[in-house]
C-alpha positions in Angstrom: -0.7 -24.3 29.1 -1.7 -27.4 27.7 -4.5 -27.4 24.8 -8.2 -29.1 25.9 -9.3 -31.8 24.1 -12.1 -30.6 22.4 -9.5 -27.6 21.1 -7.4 -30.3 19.6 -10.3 -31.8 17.5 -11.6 -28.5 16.5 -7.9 -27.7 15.1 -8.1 -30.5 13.4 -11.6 -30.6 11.8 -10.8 -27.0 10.8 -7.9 -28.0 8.8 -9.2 -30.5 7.1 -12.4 -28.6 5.9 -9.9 -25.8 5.2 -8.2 -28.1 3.4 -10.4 -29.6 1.4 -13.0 -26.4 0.8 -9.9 -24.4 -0.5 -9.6 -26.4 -3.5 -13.0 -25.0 -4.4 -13.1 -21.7 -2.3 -9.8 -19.4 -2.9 -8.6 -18.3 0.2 -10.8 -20.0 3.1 -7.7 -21.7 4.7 -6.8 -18.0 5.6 -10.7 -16.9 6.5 -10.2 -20.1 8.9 -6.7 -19.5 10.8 -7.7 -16.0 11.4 -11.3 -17.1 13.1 -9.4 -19.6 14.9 -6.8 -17.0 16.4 -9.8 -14.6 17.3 -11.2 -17.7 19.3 -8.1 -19.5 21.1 -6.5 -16.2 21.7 -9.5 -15.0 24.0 -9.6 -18.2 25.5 -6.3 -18.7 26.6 -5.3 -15.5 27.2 -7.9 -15.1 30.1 -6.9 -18.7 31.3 -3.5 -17.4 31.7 -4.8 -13.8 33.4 -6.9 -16.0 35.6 -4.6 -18.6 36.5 -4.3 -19.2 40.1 -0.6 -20.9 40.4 0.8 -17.7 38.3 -1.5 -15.1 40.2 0.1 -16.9 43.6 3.3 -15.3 42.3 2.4 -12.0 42.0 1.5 -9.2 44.4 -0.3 -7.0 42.7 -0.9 -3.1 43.5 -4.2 -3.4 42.0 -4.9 -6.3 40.7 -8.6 -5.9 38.9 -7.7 -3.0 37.5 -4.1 -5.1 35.8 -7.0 -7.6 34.2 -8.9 -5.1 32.6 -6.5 -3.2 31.1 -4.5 -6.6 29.6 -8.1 -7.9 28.7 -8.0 -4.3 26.7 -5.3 -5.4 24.6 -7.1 -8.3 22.8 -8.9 -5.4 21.2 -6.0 -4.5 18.9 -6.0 -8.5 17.2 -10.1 -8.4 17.2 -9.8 -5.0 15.0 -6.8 -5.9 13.2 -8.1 -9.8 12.0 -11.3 -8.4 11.9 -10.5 -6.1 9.3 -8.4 -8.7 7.7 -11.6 -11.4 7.2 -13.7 -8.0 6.1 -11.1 -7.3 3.4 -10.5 -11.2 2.4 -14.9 -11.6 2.1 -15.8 -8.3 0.6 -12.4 -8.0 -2.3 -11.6 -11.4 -2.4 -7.6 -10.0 -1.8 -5.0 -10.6 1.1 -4.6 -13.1 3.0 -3.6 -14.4 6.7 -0.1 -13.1 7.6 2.3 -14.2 10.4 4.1 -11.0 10.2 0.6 -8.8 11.3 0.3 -11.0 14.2 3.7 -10.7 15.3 3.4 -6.5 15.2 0.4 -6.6 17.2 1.8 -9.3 19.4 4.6 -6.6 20.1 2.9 -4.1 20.3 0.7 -6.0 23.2 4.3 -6.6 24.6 4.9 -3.3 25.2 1.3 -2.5 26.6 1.6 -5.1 28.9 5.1 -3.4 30.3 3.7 -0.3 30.8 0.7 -2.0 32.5 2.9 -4.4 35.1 4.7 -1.4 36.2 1.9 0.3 37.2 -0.2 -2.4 39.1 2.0 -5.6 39.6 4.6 -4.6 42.8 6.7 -8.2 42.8 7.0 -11.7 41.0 8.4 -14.2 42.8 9.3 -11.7 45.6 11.5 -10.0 43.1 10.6 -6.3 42.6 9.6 -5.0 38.9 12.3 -2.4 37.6 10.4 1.0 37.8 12.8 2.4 35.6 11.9 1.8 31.5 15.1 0.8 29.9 14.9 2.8 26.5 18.5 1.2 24.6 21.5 -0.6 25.4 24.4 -0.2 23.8 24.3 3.3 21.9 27.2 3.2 19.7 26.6 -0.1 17.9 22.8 1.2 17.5 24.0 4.8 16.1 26.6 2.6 13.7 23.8 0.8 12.1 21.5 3.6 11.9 24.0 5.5 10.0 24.5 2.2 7.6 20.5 2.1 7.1 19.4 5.8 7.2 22.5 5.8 4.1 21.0 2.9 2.4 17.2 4.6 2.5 18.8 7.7 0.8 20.6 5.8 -1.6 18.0 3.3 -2.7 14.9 6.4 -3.0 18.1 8.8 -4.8 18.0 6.5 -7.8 14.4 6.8 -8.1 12.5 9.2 -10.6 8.6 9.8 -10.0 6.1 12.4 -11.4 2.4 11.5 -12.6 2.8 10.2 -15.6 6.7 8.7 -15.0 8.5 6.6 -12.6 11.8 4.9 -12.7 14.2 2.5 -10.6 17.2 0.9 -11.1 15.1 -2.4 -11.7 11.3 -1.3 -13.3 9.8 1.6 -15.2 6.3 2.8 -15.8 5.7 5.4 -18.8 2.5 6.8 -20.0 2.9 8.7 -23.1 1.0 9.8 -26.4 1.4 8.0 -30.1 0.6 10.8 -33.4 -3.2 9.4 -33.4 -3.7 10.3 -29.8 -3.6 7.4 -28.4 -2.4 7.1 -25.0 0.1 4.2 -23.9 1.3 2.7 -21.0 4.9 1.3 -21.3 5.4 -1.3 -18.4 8.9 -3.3 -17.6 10.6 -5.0 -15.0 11.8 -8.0 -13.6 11.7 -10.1 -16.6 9.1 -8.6 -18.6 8.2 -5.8 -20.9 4.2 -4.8 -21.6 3.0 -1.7 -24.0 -0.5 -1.2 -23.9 -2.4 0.8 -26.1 -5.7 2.8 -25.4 -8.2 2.6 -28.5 -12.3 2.5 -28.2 -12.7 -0.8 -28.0 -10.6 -1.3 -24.4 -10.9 2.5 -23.0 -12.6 0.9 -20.0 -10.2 -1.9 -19.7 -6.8 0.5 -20.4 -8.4 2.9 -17.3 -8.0 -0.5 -14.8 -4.4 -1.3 -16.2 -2.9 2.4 -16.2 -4.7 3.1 -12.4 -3.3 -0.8 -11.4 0.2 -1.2 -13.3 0.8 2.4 -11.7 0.6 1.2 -8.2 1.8 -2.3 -8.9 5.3 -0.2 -10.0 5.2 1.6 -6.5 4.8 -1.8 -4.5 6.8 -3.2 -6.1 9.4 -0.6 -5.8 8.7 -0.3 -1.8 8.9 -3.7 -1.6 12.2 -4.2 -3.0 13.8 -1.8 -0.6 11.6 -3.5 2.5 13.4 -6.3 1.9 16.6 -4.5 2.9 15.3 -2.5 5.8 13.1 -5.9 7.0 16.9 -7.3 7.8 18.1 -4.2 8.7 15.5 -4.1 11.8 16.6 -7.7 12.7 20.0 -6.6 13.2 18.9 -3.4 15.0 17.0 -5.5 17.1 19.4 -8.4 17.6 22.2 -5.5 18.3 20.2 -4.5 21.7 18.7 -7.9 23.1 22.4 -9.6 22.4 25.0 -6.8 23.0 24.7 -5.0 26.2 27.2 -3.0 27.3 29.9 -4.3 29.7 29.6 -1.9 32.2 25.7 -2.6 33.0 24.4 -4.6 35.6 21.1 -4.0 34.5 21.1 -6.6 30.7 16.7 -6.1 30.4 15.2 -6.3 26.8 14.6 -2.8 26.1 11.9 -1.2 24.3 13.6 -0.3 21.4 14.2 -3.8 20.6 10.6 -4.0 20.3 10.8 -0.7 18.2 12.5 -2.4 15.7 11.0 -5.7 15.9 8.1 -4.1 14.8 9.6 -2.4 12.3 10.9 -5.9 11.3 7.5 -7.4 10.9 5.8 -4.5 9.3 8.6 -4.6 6.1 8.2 -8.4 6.5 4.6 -7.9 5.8 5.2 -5.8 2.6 8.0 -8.5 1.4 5.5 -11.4 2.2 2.0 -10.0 1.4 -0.4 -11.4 -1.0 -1.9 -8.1 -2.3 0.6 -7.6 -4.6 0.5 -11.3 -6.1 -3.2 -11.0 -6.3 -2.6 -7.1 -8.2 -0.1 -7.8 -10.6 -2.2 -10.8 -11.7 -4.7 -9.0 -12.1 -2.4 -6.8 -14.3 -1.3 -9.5 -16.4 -4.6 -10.4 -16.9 -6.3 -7.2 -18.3 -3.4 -7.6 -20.7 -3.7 -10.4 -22.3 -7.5 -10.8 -22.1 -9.0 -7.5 -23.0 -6.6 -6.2 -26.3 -4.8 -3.7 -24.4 -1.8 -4.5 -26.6 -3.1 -3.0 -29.4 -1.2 -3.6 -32.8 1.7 -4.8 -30.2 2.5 -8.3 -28.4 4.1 -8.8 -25.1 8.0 -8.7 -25.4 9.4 -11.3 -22.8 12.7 -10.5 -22.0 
């Protein structure tokens, strides 16, 4: 389906006052794309739905009832970008990310399965499969569990956690007491080294950076290892849509490949997300602004 006119020059006018207002205005290319998905995704998703050479092709069992219940399925982008431009206005934090879209896009997939094999009886004069295939090719896909479900042990063995401690093979986060009292927040990882010390002067400031450089150690952490299991999902998935089993007639894209597509996109999400950008500048920030480093200076490693 081809794009109208007018569509094309709203695009376009939109990208340029992205553009241009960003410079200015953090973040209001992403406030932009995600308005623009809300509105061409409604559009031409009931062009598509209300198409008349595609709905020539189908005999439906119950064909009013197959519109509303794929017009349902917008909901989940309206509430999921939705929540997105709240979060963006209100905190000033995220941003647009492909990888949301393409987890709601599957999960719309596999809505939209379930919903053609209840009301849609042929395409083409070809019957729909009634039967849901759930895998192909078990052996490869228990192989490669095994590999990952070993690698998830492995990688969260190696880690130590209680409330005031938390270690991995790459970063550390330490809260501890000096002889005047004082607490302080030892912070390394990936190239850097920060002590932070609590006295009166910063005791509001050292509250944000222990509750913050805390959580930045756990995303960090988590996203580390979801860079792993994000191509670990790829291969899952790739191992059922690409190797079928000899021995089956039947090849169709099962729904565990969507399984782990998901799966794909939702590590994807917590390797490419903003948040953690936007927190461990914020991090950074409180250090070096507000005297956490009491007698101490930032050790660069």
């Amino acid at each position: 389906m081809k794009l109208e006119e007018k569509d094309k020059k709203i695009i376009l006018i939109g990208l340029v006052i992205g553009f241009i207002t960003n410079i200015f205005i953090e973040k209001i290319m992403d406030l932009i794309i995600m308005i623009g998905i809300i509105y061409f995704t409604h559009k031409y998703i009931d062009k598509v739905l209300y198409d008349e050479m595609i709905n020539d092709k189908v005999e439906y069992i119950d064909r009013d009832m197959y519109l509303k219940k794929m017009k349902r399925s917008l909901i989940l982008i309206d509430i999921y970008l939705g929540i997105k431009i709240f979060i963006l206005i209100a905190f000033r934090t995220g941003s647009f990310s492909s990888f949301g879209i393409i987890i709601i896009s599957q999960l719309i997939l596999i809505y939209a399965r379930i919903v053609e094999r209840k009301y849609i009886k042929s395409v083409n004069g070809v019957k729909l499969e009634r039967k849901i295939r759930i895998a192909n090719n078990k052996k490869l896909l228990i192989v490669i569990l095994m590999f990952f479900v070993g690698f998830t042990y492995n990688y969260y063995s190696y880690i130590e956690k209680t409330d005031e401690y938390i270690k991995s093979n790459k970063y550390e986060y330490k809260l501890s007491y000096n002889k005047n009292g004082q607490r302080i927040v030892y912070l390394s990882g990936d190239g850097f080294y920060q002590q932070a010390v609590e006295t009166k002067e910063n005791s509001k400031h050292f509250e944000q950076y222990l509750k913050d450089s805390k959580i930045l150690l756990n995303v960090k952490i988590l996203e580390d290892y979801s860079k792993v299991a994000m191509v670990f999902m790829f291969v899952l998935a790739f191992s059922q849509i690409a190797f079928t089993e000899k021995d089956k007639k039947n090849k169709s894209y099962p729904v565990i490949a969507s399984v782990f597509l998901i799966g794909a996109s939702i590590f994807g999400s917590i390797v490419f997300n903003t948040y953690y950008v936007d927190l461990e500048s914020r991090v950074f920030m409180n250090f070096d602004e507000n005297g956490l480093d009491g007698d101490n200076e930032i050790n660069n490693r």
